[in-house]
Each structure stands twice: as C-alpha cells, then as structure tokens.
DOLO-669554 format. One record per residue: x, y, z of N, C-alpha, C, O in turn; residue in one letter. Coordinates in steps of 0.05 Angstrom, whole numbers, plus 5000, padded with zeros to 4 digits. Atoms other than C-alpha are relative to their C-alpha. Example, Ala and Ser with C-alpha at 12.3 -4.5 7.8 and 13.67 -1.06 7.14 Angstrom:
<sites>
501849765000524649105156501850245000503950245013A/498449764999527349795143498550225014499550445018S/
</sites>
This chain:
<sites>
501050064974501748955697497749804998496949724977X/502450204998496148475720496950174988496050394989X/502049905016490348505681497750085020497649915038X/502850114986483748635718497349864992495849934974X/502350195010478548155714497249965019497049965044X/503049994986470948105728499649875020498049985035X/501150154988470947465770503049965010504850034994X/497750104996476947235805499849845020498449925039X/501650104987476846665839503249865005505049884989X/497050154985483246225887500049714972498549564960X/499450245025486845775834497949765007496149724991X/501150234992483945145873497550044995496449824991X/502650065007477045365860499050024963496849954955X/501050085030476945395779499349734992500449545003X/500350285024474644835733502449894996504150024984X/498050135013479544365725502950035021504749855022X/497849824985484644755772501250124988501950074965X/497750025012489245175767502450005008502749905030X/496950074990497045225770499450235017497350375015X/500149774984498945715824501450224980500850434990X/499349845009502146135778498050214979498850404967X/501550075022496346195734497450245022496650195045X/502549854989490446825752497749834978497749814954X/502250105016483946465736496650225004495750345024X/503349944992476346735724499449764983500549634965X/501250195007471546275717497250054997496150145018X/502450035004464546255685499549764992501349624984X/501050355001460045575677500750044974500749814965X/499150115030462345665602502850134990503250134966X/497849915011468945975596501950005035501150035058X/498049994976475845905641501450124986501550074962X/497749845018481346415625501350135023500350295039X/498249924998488246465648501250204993500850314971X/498949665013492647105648502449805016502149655036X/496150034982500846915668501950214995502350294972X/497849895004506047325678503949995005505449875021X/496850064988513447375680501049614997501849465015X/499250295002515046655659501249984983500950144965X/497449955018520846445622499449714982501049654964X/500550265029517845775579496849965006495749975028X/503550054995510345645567499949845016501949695021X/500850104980506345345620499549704998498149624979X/500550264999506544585638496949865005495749684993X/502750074990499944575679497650224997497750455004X/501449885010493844785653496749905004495949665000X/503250114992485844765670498749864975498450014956X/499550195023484244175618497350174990496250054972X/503250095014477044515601500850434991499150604985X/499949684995481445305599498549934958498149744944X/501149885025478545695529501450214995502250224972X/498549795008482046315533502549975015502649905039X/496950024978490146335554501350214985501950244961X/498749785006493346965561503050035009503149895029X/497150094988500846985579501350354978501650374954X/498549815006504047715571501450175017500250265037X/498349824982509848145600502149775000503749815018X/498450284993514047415595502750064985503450264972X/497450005022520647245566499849724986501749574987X/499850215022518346665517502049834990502449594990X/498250135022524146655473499049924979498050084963X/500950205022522246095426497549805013497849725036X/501250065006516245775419500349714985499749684962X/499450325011518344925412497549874984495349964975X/502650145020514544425377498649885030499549795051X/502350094983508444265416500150205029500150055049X/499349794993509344865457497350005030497650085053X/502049934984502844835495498449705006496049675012X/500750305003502344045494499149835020497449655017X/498550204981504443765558497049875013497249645023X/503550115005495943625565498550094986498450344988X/502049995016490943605516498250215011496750195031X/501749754995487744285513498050004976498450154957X/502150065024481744085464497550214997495950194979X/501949784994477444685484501450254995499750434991X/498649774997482845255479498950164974499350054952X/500649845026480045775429502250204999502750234976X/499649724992483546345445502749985012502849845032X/497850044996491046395454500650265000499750384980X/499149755007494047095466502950045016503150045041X/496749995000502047165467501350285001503750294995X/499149824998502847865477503150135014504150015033X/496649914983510448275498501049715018501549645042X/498350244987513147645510502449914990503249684987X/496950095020519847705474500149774989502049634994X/499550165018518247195427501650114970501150294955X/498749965030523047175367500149724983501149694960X/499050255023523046475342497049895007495549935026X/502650205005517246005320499449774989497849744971X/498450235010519445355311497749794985495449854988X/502050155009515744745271497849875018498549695034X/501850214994508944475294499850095033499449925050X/499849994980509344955356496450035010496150175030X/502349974989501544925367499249805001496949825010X/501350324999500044185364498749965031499449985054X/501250094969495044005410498250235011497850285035X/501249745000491144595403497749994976497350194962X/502550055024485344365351497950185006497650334986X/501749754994480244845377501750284990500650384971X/498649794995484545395376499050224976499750154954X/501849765024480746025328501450304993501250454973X/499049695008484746635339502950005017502749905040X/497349974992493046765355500250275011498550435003X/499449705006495647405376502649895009503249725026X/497549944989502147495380501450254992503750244982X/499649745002502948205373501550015021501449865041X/498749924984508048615402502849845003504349955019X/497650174997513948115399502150044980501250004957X/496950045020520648145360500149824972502349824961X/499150305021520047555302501750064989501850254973X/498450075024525247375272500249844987501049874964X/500650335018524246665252497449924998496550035017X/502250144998517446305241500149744976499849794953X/499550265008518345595217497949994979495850114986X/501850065020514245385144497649845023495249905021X/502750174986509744885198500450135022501049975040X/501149914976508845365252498549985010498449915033X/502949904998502045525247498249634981496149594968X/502450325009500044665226499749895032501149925052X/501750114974495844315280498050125007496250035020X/502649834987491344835291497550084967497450324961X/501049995014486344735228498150185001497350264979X/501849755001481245265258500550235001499050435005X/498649665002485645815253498850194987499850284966X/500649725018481246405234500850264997500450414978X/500049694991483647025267504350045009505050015033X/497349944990491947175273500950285006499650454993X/500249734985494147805306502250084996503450045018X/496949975000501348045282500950354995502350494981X/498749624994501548785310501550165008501150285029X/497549834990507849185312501849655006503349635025X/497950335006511348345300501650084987503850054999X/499149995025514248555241501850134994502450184971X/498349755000519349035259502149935001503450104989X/498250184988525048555281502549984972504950044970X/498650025018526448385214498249854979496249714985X/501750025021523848265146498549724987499949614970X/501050384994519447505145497650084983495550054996X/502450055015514247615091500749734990499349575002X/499450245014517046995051499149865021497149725019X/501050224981516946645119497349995012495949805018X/503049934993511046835139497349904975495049844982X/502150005030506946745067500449635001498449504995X/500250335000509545905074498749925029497049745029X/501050064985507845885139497049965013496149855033X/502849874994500546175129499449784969497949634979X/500950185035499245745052497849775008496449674990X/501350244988495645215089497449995020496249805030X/501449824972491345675137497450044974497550054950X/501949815020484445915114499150165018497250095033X/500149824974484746515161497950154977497850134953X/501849715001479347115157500750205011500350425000X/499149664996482147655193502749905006503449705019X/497249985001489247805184501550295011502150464994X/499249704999492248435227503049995002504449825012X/497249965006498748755209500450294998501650414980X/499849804990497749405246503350085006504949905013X/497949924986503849835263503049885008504449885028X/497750135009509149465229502050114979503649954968X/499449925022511549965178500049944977501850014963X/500850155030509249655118500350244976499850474983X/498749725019511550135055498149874980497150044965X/501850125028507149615003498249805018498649725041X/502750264994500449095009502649805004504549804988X/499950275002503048475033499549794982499449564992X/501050255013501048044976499849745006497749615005X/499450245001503947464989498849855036498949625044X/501650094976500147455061497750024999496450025020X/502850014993493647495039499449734988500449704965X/500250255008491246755030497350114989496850354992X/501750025015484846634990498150015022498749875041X/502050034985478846745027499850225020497950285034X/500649814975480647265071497850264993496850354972X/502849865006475447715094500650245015499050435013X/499249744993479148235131503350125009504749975022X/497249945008485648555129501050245022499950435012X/499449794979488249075189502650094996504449965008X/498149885006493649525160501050335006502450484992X/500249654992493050235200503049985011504349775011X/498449924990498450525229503549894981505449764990X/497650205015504050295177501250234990501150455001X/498749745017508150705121499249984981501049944964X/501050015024503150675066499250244991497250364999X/501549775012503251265020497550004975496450214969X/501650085011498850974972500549744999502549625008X/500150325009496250254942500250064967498350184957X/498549985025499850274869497249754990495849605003X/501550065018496050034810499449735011497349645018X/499250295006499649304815497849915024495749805017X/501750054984496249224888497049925000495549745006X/503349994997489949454878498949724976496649624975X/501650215019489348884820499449805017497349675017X/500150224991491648394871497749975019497149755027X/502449924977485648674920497249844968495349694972X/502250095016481248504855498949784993496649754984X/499050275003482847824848498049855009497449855033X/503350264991476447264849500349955028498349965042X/499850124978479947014911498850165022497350065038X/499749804978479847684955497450204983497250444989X/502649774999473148024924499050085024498550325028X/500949904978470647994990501550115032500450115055X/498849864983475948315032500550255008501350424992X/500949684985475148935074502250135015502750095039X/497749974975481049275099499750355017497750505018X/500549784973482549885152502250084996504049924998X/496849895014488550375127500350225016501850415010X/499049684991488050915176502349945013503249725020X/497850064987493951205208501650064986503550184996X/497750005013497951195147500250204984498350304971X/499149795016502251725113499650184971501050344958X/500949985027497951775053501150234987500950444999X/499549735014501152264996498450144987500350294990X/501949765023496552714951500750044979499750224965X/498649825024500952764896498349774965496949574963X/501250225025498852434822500149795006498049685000X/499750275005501451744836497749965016496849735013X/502850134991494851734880497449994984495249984996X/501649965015490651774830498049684995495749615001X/502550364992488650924816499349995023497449855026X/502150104984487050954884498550075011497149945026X/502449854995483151444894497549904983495249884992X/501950075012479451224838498149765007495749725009X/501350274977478850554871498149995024496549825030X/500949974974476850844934496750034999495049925013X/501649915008471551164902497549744991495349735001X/501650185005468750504864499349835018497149735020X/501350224982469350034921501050105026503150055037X/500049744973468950524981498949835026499749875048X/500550234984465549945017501849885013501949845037X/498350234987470949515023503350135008505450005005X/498449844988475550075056498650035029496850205027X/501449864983472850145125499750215015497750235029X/500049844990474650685150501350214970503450344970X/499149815021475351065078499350315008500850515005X/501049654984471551725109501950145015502350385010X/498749894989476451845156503149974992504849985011X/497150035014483251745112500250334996498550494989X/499949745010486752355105503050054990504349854984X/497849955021493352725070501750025011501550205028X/497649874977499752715105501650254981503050424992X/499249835013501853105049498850114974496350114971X/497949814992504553515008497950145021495950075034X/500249874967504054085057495750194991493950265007X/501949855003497854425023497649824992495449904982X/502650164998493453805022500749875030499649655037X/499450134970496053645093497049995010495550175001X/501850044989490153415131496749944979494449904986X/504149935014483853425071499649654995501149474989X/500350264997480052825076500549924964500250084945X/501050055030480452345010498549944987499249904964X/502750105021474152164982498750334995496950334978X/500549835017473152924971502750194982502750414970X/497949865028479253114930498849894974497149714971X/501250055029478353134856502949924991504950034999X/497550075014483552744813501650214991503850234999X/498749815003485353344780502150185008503650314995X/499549814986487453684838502949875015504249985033X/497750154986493353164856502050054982501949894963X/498549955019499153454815503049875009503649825032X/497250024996506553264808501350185008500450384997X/499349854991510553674841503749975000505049915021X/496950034993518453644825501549965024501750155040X/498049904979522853524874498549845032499449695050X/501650124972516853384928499049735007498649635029X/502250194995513352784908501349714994500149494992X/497950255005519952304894499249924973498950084954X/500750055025517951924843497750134980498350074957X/501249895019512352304805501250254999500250394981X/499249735008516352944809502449964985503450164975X/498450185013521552434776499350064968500550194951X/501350005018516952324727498850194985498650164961X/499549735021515053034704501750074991501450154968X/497549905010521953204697500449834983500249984963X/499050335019523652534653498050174970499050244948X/501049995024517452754608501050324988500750364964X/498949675001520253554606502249964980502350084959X/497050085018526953284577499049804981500949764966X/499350115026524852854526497850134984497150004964X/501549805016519653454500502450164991502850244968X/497749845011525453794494501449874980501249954956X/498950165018529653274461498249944974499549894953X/501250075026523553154408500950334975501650344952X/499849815007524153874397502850004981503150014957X/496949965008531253914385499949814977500549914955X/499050135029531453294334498050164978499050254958X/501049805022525453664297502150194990503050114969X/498849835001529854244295502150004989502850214979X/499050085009534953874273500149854967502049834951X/501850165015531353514223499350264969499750274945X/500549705020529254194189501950164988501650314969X/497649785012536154534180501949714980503849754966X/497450215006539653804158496850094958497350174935X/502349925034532453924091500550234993499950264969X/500149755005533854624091503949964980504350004956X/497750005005541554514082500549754967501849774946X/499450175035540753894026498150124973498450034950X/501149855020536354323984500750275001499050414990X/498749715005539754983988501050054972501850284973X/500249955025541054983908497150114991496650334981X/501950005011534354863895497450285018495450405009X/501149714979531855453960500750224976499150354963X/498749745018536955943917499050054975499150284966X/500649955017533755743854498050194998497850374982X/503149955001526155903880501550245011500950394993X/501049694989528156583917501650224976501250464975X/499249855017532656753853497650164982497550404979X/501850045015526456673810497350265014496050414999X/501649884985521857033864500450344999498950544994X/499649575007526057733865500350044972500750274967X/500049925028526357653780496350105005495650314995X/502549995011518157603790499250385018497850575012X/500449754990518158183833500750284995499850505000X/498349795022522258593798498550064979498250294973X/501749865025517858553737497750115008496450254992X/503049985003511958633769500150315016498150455020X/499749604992514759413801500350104978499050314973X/499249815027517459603734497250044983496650254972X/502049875012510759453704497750205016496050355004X/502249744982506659883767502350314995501250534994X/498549745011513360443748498850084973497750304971X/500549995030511660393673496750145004496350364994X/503649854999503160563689500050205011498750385000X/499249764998505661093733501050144989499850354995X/498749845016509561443690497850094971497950314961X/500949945023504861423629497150135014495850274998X/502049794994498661723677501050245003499750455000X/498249694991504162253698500250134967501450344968X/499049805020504662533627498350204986496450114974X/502749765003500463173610499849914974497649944964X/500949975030501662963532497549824998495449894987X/502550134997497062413546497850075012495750025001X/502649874989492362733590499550234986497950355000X/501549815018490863343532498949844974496849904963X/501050165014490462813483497849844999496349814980X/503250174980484962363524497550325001495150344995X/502349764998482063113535498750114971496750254970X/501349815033481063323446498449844996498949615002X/501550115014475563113417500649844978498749754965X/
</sites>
C-alpha cells in the first residue's frame, strides 16, 4: 500500500516537479518519490530527487541505463522493493553517480549481469533480502560485486546453509545474515572472516537454526575471542538438539556440545566412523597375537614342557621334606643325647 509520509505536497509543487504518477515530499534538502504499480521504471523524474522508492510494481527486468532518461546526479538512495524484478541486465544504473545505497530486497533474481552494478562508483550500502530464493546466483553475483567497494552487505532471509565467501569484497564493514539456514560457521569460514581484508567486519546471525552439537565447537570458540565482531552474539541461541533448545551461546561450555549418533548428521557420522575403526584396530591386534602365538607354538610347547618338569621337581622335593619330618625314627634320634 501507499507509504505514509511526513510532508506531502501536489506533484506541481515539488522541486523540480513531479510526474503525476510519482507521490512527492519535499524538504529544502531532500525530494523523495514513492511509485506504485508501474510496469517499466519511470521516464520523468524531479532532476534534484535524492531518494526514489518504487515498490508493489511489476519491473521485470531492469535495462541498461534503467533510470537514465535524465540525469539524476543527486539520487543517493534508490529502493526497488516487491517489484518482481528477476533480471539485471548490463550497466542498468548508469546515470546514477551519486547513488550510495540499493535495495532490492524482496524480488525473485534470477539473472544479474557481471556490469550490473558499474556506473554507480559510490555504491556503499546493497540490500539483497529474501533476493536470493529464486535461484542460486552467488557466482553471478560475486562478478557483479568485484569492482564495488561496498560496506554493508545484507543477505537476510535467503536461506543461506554456508558464509557467502565469494560475496564478501575486501573492505567490507558489515555483513547482515539473520534469518537464513545457518547451523554453524565451519572452521574453513571462520578463516575466511580472519582474513587481513575483512578484520574489520561485523556481522548479525540472529534468527538462525544454530546446532549445539560438537561440530560447533570452532565457533564457539571464535565467538568467544572476537565476540565484538558478532553483533548480536548475546542473543544467539540453540535450535537444537532438543535439550540445548533455546540456551543462549556464549554460556555453553565446549565440553558440553557432544556428538550424538543419528541426531547431529554429520558429527554423529563421525562418532560412528571413529567406533568402527577402534574396533577394526582391535581386531587386527587380535589377529596379530594368535598369527605369533600360532608361528611359535613349538617353541610355547617347549617352555610349558620345561615349566611342568620344573614344577614337578620342585613338589617331589616339598614330598621328600615332608616325609622325612613325618618319621618318628628321626624325631627319637634328634631327641638322644
């Protein structure tokens, strides 16, 4: 629906004008459009607008020079919301040199062109929330962004199962990954988070399905050393298993995250894997012992032959001392003077 806005003022009286299609407010330093329901971006446009909002539309595609048709040298602020965009063709922002922050959350992508996102050199802030669902465009997405020196990058409520790597450019300074399918950040990740480029990046993970089981263990530990650059690490919590459901994580203890067969997919994988080849060491020992036992069985028979001769002598001579205290001739004899 129509947005509501502080100031609203008859198209003909904005800065610049505007189209009739076009809701304007106007302050002596900012003009900002809202459109709705329109089926190709807008031709006519208030030459001095700063913010342009256009959502509830049917887009489609996004041409080259998309927002061209006059020199918008002031536009900071571009927001493309539910506008069934799926395609993002080359060089569709030309003419947009100001331009600081994108959103195009909420839309379908399925294509985005390697020069989508060239012409707009002040690109700090891109907005791609619940985009990502359509179909799978990290590759396209990671050429399309190589050239960008963005700072905040969101990729809220897109089901993400792993870090994005290949979308975080050098420099970024903040990262928006809540609401996704992250049960943890695996070892490999967390290095790529370590990386000279991205020391100073801060990201925001609530929302997500976090597990409890061992494989969380590097990142808890992580969490722990650079607890800073989690922002909302306090309020992360366990979606599982069922008996750490809900406990926050910065007070579990490593210890306390066990494998669990059967529950935890792969680390209950991985107990079982090491179970069976304790067993298997076992067994070749065991093996190992009867194959020495079996090639020295002469030389076994010799030592236990030898063992019942030594034992044998050594009763006959405790029979033999018994028998000669048992004899009274000797005990009257020991008794004469």
């Amino acid at each position: 629906g129509l947005a509501v806005l502080p100031l609203a003022v008859p198209p003909a009286a904005a800065p610049g004008g505007c189209p009739s299609a076009c809701y304007c407010v106007a302050t002596p330093e900012l003009v900002q459009c809202r459109y709705e329901r329109l089926e190709e971006p807008p031709r006519e446009l208030p030459a001095a607008v700063h913010n342009l909002s256009i959502a509830g539309s049917n887009l489609s595609i996004l041409p080259r020079a998309a927002f061209a048709a006059r020199p918008l040298r002031d536009l900071r602020l571009l927001r493309l919301r539910h506008d069934n965009i799926h395609t993002i063709e080359d060089m569709a922002l030309q003419g947009l040199p100001a331009l600081r922050t994108l959103d195009l959350s909420h839309n379908p992508l399925l294509s985005v062109a390697a020069g989508a996102f060239a012409g707009v050199p002040l690109l700090r802030t891109l907005q791609l929330n619940q985009a990502l669902l359509a179909a799978p465009l990290e590759e396209q997405l990671a050429l399309a962004l190589r050239n960008l020196s963005l700072r905040r990058l969101e990729l809220a409520g897109n089901a993400l199962q792993a870090l994005p790597a290949a979308l975080l450019p050098p420099g970024l300074e903040e990262l928006d990954l809540r609401n996704n399918s992250l049960q943890r950040l695996a070892a490999a990740e967390l290095r790529s988070l370590d990386a000279p480029d991205l020391r100073g990046l801060r990201l925001t993970l609530g929302a997500n399905p976090l597990s409890c089981d061992c494989a969380l263990r590097p990142f808890l530990a992580w969490l722990r050393s650079a607890g800073s650059r989690v922002l909302d690490a306090r309020s992360l919590r366990c979606a599982g298993p069922p008996a750490l459901r809900g406990a926050a994580l910065l007070r579990l203890r490593p210890e306390g995250l066990l494998c669990a067969a059967g529950e935890g997919g792969e680390p209950g994988q991985l107990e079982t894997a090491s179970y069976v080849f304790f067993g298997i060491v076992l067994a070749l020992i065991g093996i190992v012992f009867l194959m020495v036992l079996y090639l020295n069985r002469r030389g076994i028979k010799r030592w236990l032959h030898n063992l019942r001769e030594a034992c044998r002598d050594q009763m006959e001579g405790y029979h033999y001392r018994y028998e000669q205290d048992a004899d009274p001739r000797c005990s009257s004899a020991i008794g004469t003077p």
